[in-house]
Structures are given as C-alpha cells and as structure tokens.
C-alpha positions, 0 to 999 in steps of 0.5 A: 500500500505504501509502495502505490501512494508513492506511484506518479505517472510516468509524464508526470515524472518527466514533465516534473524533471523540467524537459517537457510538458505532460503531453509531449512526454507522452510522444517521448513515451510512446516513441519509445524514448523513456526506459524504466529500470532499463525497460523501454515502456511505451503505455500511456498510463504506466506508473513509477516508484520514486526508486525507480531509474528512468532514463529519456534518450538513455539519460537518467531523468530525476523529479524535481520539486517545481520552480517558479522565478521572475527576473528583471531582464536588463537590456543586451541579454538574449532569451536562450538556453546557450548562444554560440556566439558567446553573448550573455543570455538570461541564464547567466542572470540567474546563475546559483538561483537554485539546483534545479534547471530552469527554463524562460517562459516565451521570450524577450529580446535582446533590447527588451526590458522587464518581466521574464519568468522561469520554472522547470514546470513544463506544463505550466510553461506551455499553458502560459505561452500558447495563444489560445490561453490569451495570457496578458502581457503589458508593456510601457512604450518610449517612442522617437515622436510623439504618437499622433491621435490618429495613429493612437486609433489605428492601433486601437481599433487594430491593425493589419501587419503583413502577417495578418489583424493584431489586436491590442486589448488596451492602449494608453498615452503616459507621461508624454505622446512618445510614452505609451502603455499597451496591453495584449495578449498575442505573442507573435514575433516583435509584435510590439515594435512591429506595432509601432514601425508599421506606423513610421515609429521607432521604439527606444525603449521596450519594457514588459511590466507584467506577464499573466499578472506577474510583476517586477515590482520590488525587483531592481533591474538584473535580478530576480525574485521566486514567486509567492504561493499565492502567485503560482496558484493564481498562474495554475488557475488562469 
C-alpha cells in the first residue's frame, strides 16, 4: 500500500524533471524514448516508484520539486538556453538561483526590458505561452515622436501587419505622446515594435511590466525574485 501512494505517472515524472510538458512526454513515451529500470515502456498510463531509474534518450531523468522565478531582464541579454556566439543570455542572470534547471517562459529580446519568468514546470510553461490561453502581457512604450491621435486609433481599433489583424486589448498615452502603455495578449514575433514601425515609429525603449499578472515590482533591474504561493496558484488557475 505504501509502495502505490508513492506511484506518479510516468509524464508526470518527466514533465516534473523540467524537459517537457505532460503531453509531449507522452510522444517521448510512446516513441519509445523513456526506459524504466532499463525497460523501454511505451503505455500511456504506466506508473513509477520514486526508486525507480528512468532514463529519456538513455539519460537518467530525476523529479524535481517545481520552480517558479521572475527576473528583471536588463537590456543586451538574449532569451536562450546557450548562444554560440558567446553573448550573455538570461541564464547567466540567474546563475546559483537554485539546483534545479530552469527554463524562460516565451521570450524577450535582446533590447527588451522587464518581466521574464522561469520554472522547470513544463506544463505550466506551455499553458502560459500558447495563444489560445490569451495570457496578458503589458508593456510601457518610449517612442522617437510623439504618437499622433490618429495613429493612437489605428492601433486601437487594430491593425493589419503583413502577417495578418493584431489586436491590442488596451492602449494608453503616459507621461508624454512618445510614452505609451499597451496591453495584449498575442505573442507573435516583435509584435510590439512591429506595432509601432508599421506606423513610421521607432521604439527606444521596450519594457514588459507584467506577464499573466506577474510583476517586477520590488525587483531592481538584473535580478530576480521566486514567486509567492499565492502567485503560482493564481498562474495554475488562469
């Protein structure tokens, strides 16, 4: 009877390692690509014991308790796992935060600022980015000009980019016409700068100030913070 209680499913096991979500574990698992005790294991349904050896790809793979972190991203770091040219990425950022691997949820480029989670939870990453969950991200906008009137409502009543319609959930002048706050929750490629050039504009400066109601408040540019209790529930329930 102890031995069941101890018992997860086998995707779940290897979506807890940090690789993958639960359902890209079960194409591993049905390509025949996970082994248990050195069993290749091909069943959707089949459970593990934490002292069982599971290897992905001839690997061994352990469970790791889940992670969940938020870095303020400066600029001239890029979103990857390991750049061949040698530049800084934002693992370098959070070097040491913890034992366990963690992975960036989406992406910022290089010249953007702000809010940039990380966790080894592959199932809440992928829910976090895909567009059919339409998760909010709200970015603050510094232009080379003043953004004029019209143009403020071509964006707000949507444009149409060369790679189709973009709709913008909400957009708002600042201190001055050249600073604009955005909200949307598309996450096409550049979209923001996109926006902006389309219209004859330059973005100086990018910053996303919050990502799934995730803020960099109380975290100074360049470092990073672990997410509450409170906040991983509220990101489980969107």
């Amino acid at each position: 009877m102890r031995g069941e209680i101890k018992k997860i499913r086998l995707n779940k096991f290897i979506s807890n390692s940090g690789i993958c979500s639960r359902r890209e574990a079960d194409k591993f698992i049905s390509l025949g690509l996970v082994k248990v005790n050195d069993k290749i294991i091909t069943s959707m349904g089949y459970k593990v014991n934490v002292d069982d050896i599971v290897k992905f790809n001839d690997s061994v793979i352990k469970a790791e308790k889940h992670k969940y972190l938020v870095l303020n991203k400066p600029k001239n770091f890029i979103t990857t796992m390991k750049d061949p040219q040698k530049r800084n990425t934002v693992l370098d950022l959070i070097s040491g935060a913890c034992r366990e691997r963690l992975f960036p949820v989406g992406r910022l480029d290089r010249n953007t600022t702000g809010v940039l989670m990380f966790t080894n939870d592959g199932d809440l990453s992928k829910k976090l980015c895909h567009p059919s969950n339409k998760i909010s991200k709200i970015y603050r906008v510094e232009l080379n000009k003043n953004l004029k009137s019209s143009d403020f409502e071509k964006i707000r009543k949507n444009l149409i980019l060369e790679d189709g319609p973009v709709k913008v959930d909400k957009i708002s002048f600042l201190e001055t016409k050249k600073n604009i706050g955005i909200e949307i929750h598309i996450g096409k490629n550049r979209i923001v700068r996109r926006i902006f050039e389309h219209l004859g504009y330059t973005v100086t400066k990018l910053d996303r100030t919050s990502f799934a109601g995730i803020t960099k408040k109380n975290t100074i540019k360049g470092k990073y913070r672990f997410l509450t209790e409170k906040e991983v529930n509220i990101l489980k329930r969107l």
